[in-house]
Kinemage of the C-alpha trace (Angstrom):
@kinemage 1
@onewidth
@group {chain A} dominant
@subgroup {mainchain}
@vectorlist {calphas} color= white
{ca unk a 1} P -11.298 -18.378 -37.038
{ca unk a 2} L -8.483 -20.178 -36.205
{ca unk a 3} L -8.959 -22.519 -40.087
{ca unk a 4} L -9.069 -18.981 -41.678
{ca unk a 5} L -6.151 -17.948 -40.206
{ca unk a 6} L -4.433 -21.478 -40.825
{ca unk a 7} L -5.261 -20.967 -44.522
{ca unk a 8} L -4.130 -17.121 -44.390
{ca unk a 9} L -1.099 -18.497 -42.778
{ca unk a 10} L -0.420 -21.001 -45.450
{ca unk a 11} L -1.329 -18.291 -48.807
{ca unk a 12} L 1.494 -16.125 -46.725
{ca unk a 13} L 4.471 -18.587 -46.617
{ca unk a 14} L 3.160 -19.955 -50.249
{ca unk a 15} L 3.547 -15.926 -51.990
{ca unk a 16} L 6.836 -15.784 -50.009
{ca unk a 17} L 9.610 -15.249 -52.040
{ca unk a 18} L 12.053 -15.989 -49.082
{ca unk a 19} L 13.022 -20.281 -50.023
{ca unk a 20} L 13.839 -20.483 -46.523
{ca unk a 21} L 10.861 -19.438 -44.832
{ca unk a 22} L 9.364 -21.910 -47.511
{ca unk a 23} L 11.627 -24.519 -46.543
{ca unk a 24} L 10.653 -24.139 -42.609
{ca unk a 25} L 6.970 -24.588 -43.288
{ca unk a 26} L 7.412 -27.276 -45.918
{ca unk a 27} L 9.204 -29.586 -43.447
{ca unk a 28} L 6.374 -28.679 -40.223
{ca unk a 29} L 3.714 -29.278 -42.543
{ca unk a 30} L 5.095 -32.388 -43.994
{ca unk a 31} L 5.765 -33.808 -40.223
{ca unk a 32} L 2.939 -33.174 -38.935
{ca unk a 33} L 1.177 -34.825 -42.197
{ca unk a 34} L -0.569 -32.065 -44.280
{ca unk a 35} L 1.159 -33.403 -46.985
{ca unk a 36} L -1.295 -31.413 -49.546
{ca unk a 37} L 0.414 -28.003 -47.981
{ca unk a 38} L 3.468 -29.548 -47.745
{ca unk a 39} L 3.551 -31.053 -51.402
{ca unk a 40} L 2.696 -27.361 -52.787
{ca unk a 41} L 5.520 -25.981 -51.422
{ca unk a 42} L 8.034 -28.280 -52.059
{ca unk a 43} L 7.416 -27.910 -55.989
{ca unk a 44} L 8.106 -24.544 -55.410
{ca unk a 45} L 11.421 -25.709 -53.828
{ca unk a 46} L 12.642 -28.552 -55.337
{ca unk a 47} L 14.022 -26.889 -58.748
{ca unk a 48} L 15.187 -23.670 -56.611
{ca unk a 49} L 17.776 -26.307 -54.254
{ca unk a 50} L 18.743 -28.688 -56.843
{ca unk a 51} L 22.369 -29.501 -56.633
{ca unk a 52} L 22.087 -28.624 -53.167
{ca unk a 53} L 22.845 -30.574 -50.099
{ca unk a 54} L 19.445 -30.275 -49.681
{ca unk a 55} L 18.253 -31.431 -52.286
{ca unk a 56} L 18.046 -35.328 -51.499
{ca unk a 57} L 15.840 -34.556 -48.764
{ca unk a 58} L 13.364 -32.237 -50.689
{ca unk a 59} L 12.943 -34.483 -53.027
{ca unk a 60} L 12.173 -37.325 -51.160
{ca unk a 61} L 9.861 -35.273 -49.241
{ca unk a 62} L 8.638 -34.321 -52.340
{ca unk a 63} L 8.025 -38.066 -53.905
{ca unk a 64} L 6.676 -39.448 -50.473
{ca unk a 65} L 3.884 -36.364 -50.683
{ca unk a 66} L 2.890 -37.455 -53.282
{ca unk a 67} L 2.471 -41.051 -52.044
{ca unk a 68} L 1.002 -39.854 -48.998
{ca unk a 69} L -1.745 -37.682 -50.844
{ca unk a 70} L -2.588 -41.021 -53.274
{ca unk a 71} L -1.689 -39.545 -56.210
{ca unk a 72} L 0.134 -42.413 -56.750
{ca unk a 73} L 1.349 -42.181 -61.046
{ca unk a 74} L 3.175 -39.288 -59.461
{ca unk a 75} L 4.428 -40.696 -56.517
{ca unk a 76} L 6.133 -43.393 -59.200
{ca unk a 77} L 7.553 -40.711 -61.351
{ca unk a 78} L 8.978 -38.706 -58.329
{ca unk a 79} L 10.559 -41.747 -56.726
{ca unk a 80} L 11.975 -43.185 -59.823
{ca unk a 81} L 13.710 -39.763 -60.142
{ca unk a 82} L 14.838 -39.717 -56.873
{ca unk a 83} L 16.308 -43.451 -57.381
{ca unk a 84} L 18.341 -41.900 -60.501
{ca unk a 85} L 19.344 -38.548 -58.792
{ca unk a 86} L 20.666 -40.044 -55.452
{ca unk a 87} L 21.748 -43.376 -56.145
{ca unk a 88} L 23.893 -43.320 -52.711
{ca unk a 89} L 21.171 -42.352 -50.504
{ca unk a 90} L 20.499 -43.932 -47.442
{ca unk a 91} L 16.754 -43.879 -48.444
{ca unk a 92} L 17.248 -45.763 -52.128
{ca unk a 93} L 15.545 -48.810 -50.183
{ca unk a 94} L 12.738 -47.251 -49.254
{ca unk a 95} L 12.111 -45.239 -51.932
{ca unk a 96} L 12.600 -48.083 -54.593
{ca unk a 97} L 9.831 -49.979 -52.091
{ca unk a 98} L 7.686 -47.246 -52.600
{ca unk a 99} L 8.221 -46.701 -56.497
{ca unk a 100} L 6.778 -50.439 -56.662
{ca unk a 101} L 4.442 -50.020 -54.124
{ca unk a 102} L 2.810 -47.195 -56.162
{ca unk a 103} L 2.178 -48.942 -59.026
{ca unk a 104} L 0.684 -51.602 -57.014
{ca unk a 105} L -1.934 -49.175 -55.592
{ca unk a 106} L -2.871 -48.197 -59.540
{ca unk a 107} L -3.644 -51.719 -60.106
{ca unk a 108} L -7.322 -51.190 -61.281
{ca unk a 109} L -9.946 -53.557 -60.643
{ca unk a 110} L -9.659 -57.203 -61.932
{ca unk a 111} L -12.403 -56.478 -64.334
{ca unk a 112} L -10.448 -53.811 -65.939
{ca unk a 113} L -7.671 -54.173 -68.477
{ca unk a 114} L -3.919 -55.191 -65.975
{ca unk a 115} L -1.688 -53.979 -67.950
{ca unk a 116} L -0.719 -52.382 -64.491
{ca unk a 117} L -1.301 -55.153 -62.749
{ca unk a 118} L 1.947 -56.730 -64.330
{ca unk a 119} L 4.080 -53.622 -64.258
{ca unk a 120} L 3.299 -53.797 -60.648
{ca unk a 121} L 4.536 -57.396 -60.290
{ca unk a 122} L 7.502 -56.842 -62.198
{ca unk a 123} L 8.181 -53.876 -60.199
{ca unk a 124} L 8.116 -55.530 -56.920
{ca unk a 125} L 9.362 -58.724 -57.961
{ca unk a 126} L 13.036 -56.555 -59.030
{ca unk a 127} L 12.913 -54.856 -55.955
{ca unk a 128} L 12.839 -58.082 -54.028
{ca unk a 129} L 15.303 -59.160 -56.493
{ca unk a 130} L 17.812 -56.292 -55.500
{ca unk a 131} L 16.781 -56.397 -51.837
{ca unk a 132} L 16.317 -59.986 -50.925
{ca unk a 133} L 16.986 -58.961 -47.111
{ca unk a 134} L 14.458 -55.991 -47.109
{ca unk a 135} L 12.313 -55.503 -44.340
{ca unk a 136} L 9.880 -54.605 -47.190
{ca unk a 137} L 10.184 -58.474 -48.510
{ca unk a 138} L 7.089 -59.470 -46.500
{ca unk a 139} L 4.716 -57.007 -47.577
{ca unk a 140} L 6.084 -57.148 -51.573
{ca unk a 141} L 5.215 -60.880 -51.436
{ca unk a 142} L 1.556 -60.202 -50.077
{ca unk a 143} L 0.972 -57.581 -52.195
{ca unk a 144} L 2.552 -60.246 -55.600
{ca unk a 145} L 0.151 -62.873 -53.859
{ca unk a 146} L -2.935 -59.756 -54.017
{ca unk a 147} L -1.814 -58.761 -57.799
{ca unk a 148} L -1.793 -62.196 -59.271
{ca unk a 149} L -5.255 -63.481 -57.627
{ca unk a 150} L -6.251 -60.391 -59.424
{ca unk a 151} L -4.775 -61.568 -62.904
{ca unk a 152} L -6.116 -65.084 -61.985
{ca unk a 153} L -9.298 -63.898 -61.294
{ca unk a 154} L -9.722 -61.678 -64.383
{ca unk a 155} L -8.771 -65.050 -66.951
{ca unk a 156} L -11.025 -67.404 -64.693
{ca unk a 157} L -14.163 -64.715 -65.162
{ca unk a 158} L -13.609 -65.010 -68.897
{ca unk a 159} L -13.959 -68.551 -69.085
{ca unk a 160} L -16.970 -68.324 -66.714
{ca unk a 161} L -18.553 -65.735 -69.191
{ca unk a 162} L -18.647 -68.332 -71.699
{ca unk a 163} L -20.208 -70.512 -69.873
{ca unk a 164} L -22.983 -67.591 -69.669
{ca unk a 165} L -23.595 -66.721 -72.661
{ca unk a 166} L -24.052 -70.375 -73.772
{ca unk a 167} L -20.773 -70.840 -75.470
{ca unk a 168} L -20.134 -74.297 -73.722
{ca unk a 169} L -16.648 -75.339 -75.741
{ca unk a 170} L -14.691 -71.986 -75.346
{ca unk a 171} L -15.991 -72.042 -71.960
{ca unk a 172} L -14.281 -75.807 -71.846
{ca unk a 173} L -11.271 -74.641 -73.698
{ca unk a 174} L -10.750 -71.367 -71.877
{ca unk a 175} L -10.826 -73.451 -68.418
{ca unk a 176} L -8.404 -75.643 -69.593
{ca unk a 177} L -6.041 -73.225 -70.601
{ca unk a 178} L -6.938 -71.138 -67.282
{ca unk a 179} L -5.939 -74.302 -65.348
{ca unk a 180} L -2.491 -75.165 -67.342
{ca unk a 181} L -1.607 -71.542 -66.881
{ca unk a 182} L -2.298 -71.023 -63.638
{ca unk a 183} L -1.350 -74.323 -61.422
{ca unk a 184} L -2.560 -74.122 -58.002
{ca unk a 185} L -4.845 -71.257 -58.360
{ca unk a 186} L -7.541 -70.613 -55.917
{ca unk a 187} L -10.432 -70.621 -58.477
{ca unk a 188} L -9.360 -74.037 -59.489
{ca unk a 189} L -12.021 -76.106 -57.375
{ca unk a 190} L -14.345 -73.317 -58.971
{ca unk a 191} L -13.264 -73.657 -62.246
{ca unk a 192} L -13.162 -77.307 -62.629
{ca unk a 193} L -16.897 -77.519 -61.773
{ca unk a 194} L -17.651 -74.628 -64.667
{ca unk a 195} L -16.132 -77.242 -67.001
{ca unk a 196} L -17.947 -79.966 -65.281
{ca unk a 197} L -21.019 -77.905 -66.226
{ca unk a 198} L -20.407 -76.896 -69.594
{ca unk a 199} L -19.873 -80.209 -70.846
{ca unk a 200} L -22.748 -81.563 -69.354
{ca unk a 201} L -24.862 -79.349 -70.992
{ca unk a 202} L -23.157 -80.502 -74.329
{ca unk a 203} L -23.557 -84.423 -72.675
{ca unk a 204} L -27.264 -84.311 -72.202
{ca unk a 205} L -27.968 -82.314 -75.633
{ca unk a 206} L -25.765 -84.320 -77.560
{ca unk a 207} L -27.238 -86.516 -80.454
{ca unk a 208} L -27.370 -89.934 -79.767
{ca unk a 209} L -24.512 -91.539 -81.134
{ca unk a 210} L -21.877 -89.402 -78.916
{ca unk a 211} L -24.330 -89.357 -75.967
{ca unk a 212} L -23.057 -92.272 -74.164
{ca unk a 213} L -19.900 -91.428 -74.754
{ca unk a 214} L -19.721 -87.864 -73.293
{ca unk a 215} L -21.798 -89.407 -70.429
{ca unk a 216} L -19.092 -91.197 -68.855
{ca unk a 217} L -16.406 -88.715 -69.462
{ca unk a 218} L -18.684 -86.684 -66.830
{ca unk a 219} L -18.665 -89.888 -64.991
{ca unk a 220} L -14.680 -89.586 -64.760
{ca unk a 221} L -15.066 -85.763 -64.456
{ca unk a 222} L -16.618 -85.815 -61.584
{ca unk a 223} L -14.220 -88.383 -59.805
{ca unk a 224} L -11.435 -85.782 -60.299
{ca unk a 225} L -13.322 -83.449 -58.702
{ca unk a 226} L -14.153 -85.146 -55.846
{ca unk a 227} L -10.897 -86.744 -55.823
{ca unk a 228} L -9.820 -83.415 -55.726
{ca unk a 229} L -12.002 -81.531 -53.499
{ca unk a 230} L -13.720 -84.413 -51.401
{ca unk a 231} L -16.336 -81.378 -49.530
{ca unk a 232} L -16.478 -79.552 -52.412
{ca unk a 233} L -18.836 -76.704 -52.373
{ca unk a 234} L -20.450 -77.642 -55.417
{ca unk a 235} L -21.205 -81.028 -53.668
{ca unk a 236} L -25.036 -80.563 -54.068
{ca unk a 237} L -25.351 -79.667 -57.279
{ca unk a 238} L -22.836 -82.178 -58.963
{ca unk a 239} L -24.688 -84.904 -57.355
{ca unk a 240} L -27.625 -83.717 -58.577
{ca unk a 241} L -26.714 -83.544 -61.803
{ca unk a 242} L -24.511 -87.300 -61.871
{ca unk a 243} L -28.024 -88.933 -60.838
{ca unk a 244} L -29.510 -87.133 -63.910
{ca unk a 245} L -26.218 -88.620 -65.648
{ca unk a 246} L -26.463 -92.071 -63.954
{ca unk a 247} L -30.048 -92.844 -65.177
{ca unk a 248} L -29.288 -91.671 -68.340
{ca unk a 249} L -26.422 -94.046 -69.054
{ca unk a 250} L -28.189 -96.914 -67.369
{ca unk a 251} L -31.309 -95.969 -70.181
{ca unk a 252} L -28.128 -96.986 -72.914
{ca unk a 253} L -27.540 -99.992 -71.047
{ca unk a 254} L -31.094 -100.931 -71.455
């Protein structure tokens, strides 16, 4: 009874014709956080008080709804707008966080294609650029930190899918260029070992003349590795795999 007459409530004020019995509700419903009710109703207000001194307030309310709702390409739009229309307002901080923000929570999943991913960066990386001394700063570097595992992660999952499907020198060549472009990443350990393991498949199927040789680059591929990561995870395997390499080479010197 009393959600039916919530609801009954709510279709009243929303068939109202009277904008400031509108306004009233809009404002209760948005503090207390039904920001679905409160999102309805401010659509209905926002074009009726623009140019109003009003109007900053509405439309924040209005942008932050949308935010709060996750209907986040929205939110970006509405907070962009706001940005433009009130470029004096004491919230331009906070809504210029949020703008960014937004586009960070439509960053799809690092499978996917990230074109969104870098708006997102960009995004955030100009608001820190325009608020150096935000206390926003913090989270916009996690959330750069989040967004460009995500990018590093997509480009190290290609070169890993060559290694899959058999394709041992892309795989190689895709690492390599995964590694140059992204210094320091946290795949690194990960994908120095895919490399490690795509050329010694090519090592121990090679034809005899370059067998020996690609032998002992493994050899000195390994020592960076180790050199590198001295517990590697991989630890096991690689070591399995160099005593494979070790007898093999010592069969040359034979």
């Amino acid at each position: 009874m009393l959600l039916f007459s919530s609801c009954n409530e709510y279709q009243k004020v929303l068939n109202n014709d009277d904008m400031n019995v509108k306004y009233k509700a809009a404002e209760e419903y948005y503090n207390n956080g039904e920001y679905r009710r409160a999102n309805r109703l401010l659509e209905q207000l926002v074009p009726s008080y623009r140019g109003k001194p009003q109007a900053e307030r509405l439309v924040y309310f209005f942008a932050d709804s949308y935010f709060q709702t996750k209907n986040y390409y929205l939110a970006s739009y509405q907070f962009e707008s706001f940005i433009k229309s009130f470029p004096k307002s004491q919230k331009l901080e906070e809504a210029s966080f949020l703008a960014a923000k937004s586009h960070y929570m439509m960053s799809p999943s690092y499978s996917l294609d990230q074109k969104e991913t870098n708006t997102a960066i960009e995004k955030l990386q100009i608001f820190i650029n325009n608020y150096p001394n935000s206390k926003f700063s913090d989270e916009c570097n996690q959330l750069i930190s989040e967004l460009q595992i995500k990018i590093e992660k997509k480009e190290f999952e290609v070169a890993k899918q060559y290694y899959t499907i058999y394709d041992y020198n892309a795989s190689i060549e895709a690492v390599d260029n995964f590694i140059a472009e992204f210094v320091g990443s946290k795949f690194r350990e990960e994908a120095l070992y895919y490399k490690f393991l795509a050329s010694y498949e090519i090592a121990v199927n090679s034809i005899e003349s370059k067998k020996l040789e690609r032998l002992n680059e493994l050899k000195i591929m390994h020592s960076n590795i180790v050199r590198y990561y001295p517990e590697t995870l991989f630890e096991e395997d690689l070591n399995k795999k160099m005593e494979f390499v070790e007898k093999e080479i010592n069969t040359f010197a034979n």
